[in-house]
N, C-alpha and C positions, 0 to 999 in steps of 0.2 A: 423414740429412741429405743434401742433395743442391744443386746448384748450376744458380738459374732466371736465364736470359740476360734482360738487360734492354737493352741497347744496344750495337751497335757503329761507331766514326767508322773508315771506311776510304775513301781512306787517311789515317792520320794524319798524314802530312809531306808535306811540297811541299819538291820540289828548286827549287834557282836554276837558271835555262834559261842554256844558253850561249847566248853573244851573237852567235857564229858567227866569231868573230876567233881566228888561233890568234896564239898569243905565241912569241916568237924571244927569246936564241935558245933555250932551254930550255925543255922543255913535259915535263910532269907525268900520268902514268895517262891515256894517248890513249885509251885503252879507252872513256873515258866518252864521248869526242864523238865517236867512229864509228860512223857511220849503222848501224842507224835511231835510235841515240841521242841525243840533245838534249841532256842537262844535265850541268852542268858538275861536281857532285858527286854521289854516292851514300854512302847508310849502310853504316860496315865493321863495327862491333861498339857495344854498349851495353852500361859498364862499370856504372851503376847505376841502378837504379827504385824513386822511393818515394812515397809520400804529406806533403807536406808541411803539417800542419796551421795552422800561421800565417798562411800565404796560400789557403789551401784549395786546393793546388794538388796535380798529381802531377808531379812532375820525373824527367828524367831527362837523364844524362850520357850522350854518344854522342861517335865517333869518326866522322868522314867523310874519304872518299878524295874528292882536289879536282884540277882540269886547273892551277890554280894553285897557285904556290909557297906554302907547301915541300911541296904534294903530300898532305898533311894539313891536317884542323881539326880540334877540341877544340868543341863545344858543349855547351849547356847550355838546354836545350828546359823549357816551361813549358807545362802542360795544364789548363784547368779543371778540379777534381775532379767537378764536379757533373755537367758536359755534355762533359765531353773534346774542344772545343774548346781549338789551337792559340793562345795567349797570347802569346806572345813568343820569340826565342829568344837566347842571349847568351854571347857569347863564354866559355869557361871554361880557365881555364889548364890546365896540360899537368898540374901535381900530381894535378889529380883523378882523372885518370887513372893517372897513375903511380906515385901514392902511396896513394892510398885504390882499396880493393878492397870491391866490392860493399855499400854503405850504403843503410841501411834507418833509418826511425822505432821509436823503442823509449821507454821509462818518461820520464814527465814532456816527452812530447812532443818527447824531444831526438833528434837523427840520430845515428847511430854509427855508425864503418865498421871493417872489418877493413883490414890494411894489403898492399900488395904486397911491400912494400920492409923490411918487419916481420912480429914475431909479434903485433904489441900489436893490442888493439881500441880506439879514439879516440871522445870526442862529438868530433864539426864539426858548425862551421857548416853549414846544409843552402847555400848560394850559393857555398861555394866547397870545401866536403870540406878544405880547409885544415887542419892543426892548431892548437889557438891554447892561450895558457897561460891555466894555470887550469881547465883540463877535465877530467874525468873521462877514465881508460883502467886499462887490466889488461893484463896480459902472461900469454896463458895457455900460453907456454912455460917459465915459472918453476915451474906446478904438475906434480902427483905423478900419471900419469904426463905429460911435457913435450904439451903440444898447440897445433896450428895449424889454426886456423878460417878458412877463407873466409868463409861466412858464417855471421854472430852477428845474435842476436839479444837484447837486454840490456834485464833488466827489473833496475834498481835499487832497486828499492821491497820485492822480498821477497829480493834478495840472489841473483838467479839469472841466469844465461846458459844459452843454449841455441845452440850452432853447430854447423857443418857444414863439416868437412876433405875428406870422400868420399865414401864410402858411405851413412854414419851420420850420424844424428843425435844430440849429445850434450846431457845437460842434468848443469851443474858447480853445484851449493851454493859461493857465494863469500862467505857473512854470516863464515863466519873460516876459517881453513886452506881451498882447495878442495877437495872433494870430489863426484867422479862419482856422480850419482845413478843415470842406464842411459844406453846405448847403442836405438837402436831403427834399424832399417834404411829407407833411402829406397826408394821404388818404384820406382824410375830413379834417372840423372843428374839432378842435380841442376840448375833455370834458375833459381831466388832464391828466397828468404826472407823472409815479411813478418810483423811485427810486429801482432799484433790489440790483445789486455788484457795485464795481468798475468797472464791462465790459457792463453793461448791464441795462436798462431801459425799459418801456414801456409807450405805449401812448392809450387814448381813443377816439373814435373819438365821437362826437353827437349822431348819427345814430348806437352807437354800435359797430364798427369795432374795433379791439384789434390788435395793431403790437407791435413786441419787435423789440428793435435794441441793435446791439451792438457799442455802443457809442466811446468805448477805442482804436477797433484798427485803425491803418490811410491807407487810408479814414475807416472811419465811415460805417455799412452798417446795410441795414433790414434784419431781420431776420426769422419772421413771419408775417402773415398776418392773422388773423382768425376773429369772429366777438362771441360776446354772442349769447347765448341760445334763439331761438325765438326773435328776436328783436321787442319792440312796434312799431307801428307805432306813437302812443300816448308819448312815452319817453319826457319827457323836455330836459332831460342832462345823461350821464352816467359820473360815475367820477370812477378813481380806483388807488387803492392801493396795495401794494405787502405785503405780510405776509414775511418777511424773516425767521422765526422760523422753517415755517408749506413749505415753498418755493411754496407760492400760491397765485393768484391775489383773491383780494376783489373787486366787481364790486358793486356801488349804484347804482342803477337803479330809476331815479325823474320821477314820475309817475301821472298824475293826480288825485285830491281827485275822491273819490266814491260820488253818489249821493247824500247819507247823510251829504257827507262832511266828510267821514272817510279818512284816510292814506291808499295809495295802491301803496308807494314804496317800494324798496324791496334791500334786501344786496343779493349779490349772491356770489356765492365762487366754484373758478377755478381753475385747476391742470393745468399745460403745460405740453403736452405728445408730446415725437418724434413721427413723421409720419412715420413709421418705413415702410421700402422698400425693405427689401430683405434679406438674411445672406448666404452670403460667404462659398460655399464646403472649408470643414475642408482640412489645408495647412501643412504636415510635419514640422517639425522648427527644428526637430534632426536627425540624420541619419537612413533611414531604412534598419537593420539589424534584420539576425536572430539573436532570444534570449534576444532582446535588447526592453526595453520602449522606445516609440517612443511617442513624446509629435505634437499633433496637433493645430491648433490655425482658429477658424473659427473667421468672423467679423460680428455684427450684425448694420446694417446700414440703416440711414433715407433717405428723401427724397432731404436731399442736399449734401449726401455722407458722413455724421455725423455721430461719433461710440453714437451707444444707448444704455442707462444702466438707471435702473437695471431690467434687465429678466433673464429669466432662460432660458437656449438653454440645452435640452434634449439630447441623443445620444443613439445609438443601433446600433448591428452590423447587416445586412443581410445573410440570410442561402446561402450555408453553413459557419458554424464558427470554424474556426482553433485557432487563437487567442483570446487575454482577454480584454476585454476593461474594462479596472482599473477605469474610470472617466464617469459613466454614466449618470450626468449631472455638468451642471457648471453655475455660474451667470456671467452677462456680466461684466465687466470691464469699467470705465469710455470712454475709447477710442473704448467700444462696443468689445473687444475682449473675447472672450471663451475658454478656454483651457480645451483638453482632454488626457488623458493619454494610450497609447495601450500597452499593450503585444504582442511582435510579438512570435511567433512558432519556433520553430527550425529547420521546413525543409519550403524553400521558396513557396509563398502562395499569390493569390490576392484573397482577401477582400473588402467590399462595410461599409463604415462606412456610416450612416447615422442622422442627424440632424434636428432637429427642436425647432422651440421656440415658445411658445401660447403668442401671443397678443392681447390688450385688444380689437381691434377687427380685430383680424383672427389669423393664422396661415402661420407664414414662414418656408419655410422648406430650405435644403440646401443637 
């Protein structure tokens, strides 16, 4: 599996232009409006990025250093998920920052964040990370051994978490007493945590490197390992979220300002493609007789023995041709399986069936 770039909006933000007036008598981070700077704030960090599927949106919580008082802002930026177009953006209070630590979409559609200010993991609201009663949370400094997650990822539906303190990746059985099911090591630092299904998650690293793992079955295992598009060497942080709608990562890319002190991050957007390896000479599956349809079944497979879908796997018979091939092509099957259907002849006959399927880059034949 591998990850095929589909679009990138850059830049994703627009600063406010200073208006060229300075303020008296206290004036704030002069850094920003000394030439050849313009604008009156810039991006300091991004405490959280996620997918919010209610609005179709990706949001994310950001810090900005401002020439006006008190010298910070709190916002709360809104992306289309579809086209990563700029939405809106809207004030957010100081908790979301202060108090929620890296929140991410998880089971049943709900946000959930780890805490700064705590061990617990909280549902919030996705508008305001707020705590509210009535919510779902855990404290995974109560279990055997004591743990603290930055980020979680919380699938309530088979009774699992899966977070990250450090190094590691942890997946906890919480259906009664906690229990660690493995430890698995990250490939780097760690830049966020997204939420896909109930099986499946992904992680980013600093440096850009992209893995999925599948979190659910026991043990636990990686899955992929791929990185973005041209990695900066310049990046601050990459963070990423999953589209569930579009079945796609969203990757932010924190970038340093431009000269003027313009915005030069960038939202990117990612397909997962199998690394497709090979497909399988088409296999009888019914008896071959004269007179009779004879159904074939070829396998189209990646790089870890994975059935691949969705392609089209072609067919044609070779000269000379005695027989009818009824099914001159077929689209793969979730388990990568293809079915074709022949007519055989009435007086006995070898034939050469032949296969292939165009991949987005190359050609497997069979």
């Amino acid at each position: 599996m591998s990850l095929w770039p589909i679009k990138t909006v850059s830049p994703c933000l627009e600063y406010h232009q200073w208006d060229g007036v300075k303020h008296y008598p206290i004036r704030y981070n002069e850094w920003l409006i000394t030439p050849p700077r313009v604008y009156d704030e810039a991006l300091n960090s991004i405490g959280h990025f996620f997918y919010e599927p209610g609005g179709d949106l990706l949001v994310a919580y950001m810090i900005f250093d401002t020439y006006h008082w008190p010298s910070w802002a709190c916002w709360r930026y809104d992306f289309s998920a579809e086209t990563g177009a700029f939405v809106k953006r809207s004030q957010a209070g100081i908790i979301a920052m202060a108090w929620a630590c890296h929140a991410g979409m998880g089971s049943y559609n709900k946000i959930y964040t780890t805490m700064n200010s705590s061990t617990r993991i909280y549902e919030a609201p996705w508008d305001s990370l707020s705590s509210g009663a009535g919510m779902w949370s855990i404290d995974p400094y109560a279990w055997n051994p004591k743990t603290i997650f930055r980020y979680a990822v919380v699938n309530r539906e088979d009774n699992l978490i899966a977070g990250v303190g450090s190094w590691t990746l942890e997946v906890w059985d919480i259906s009664g007493t906690p229990v660690r099911r493995a430890q698995m090591r990250l490939p780097n630092v760690l830049g966020y945590m997204a939420y896909e299904s109930r099986d499946n998650l992904w992680v980013i690293t600093q440096d850009g490197l992209v893995a999925k793992a599948n979190y659910r079955v026991n043990p636990p295992r990686w899955e992929m390992l791929s990185s973005v598009q041209n990695p900066s060497p310049d990046a601050r942080n990459y963070l990423v979220a999953f589209d569930t709608k579009r079945r796609r990562l969203a990757v932010f890319r924190q970038r340093p300002d431009a000269e003027d002190g313009s915005c030069q991050c960038q939202l990117e957007f990612y397909r997962p493609l199998y690394k497709v390896a090979g497909l399988t000479d088409p296999v009888p599956v019914t008896r071959l007789r004269a007179e009779e349809k004879v159904l074939f079944v070829a396998h189209l497979y990646g790089d870890n023995g994975e059935g691949v879908s969705p392609y089209t796997v072609n067919a044609a018979m070779e000269e000379p041709v005695e027989g009818r091939l009824l099914t001159p092509f077929a689209g793969t099957e979730l388990n990568g399986a293809a079915s074709f259907r022949y007519q055989a002849p009435a007086a006995g006959c070898t034939e050469k069936l032949k296969l292939s399927a165009t991949i987005t880059d190359g050609e497997q034949d069979g």
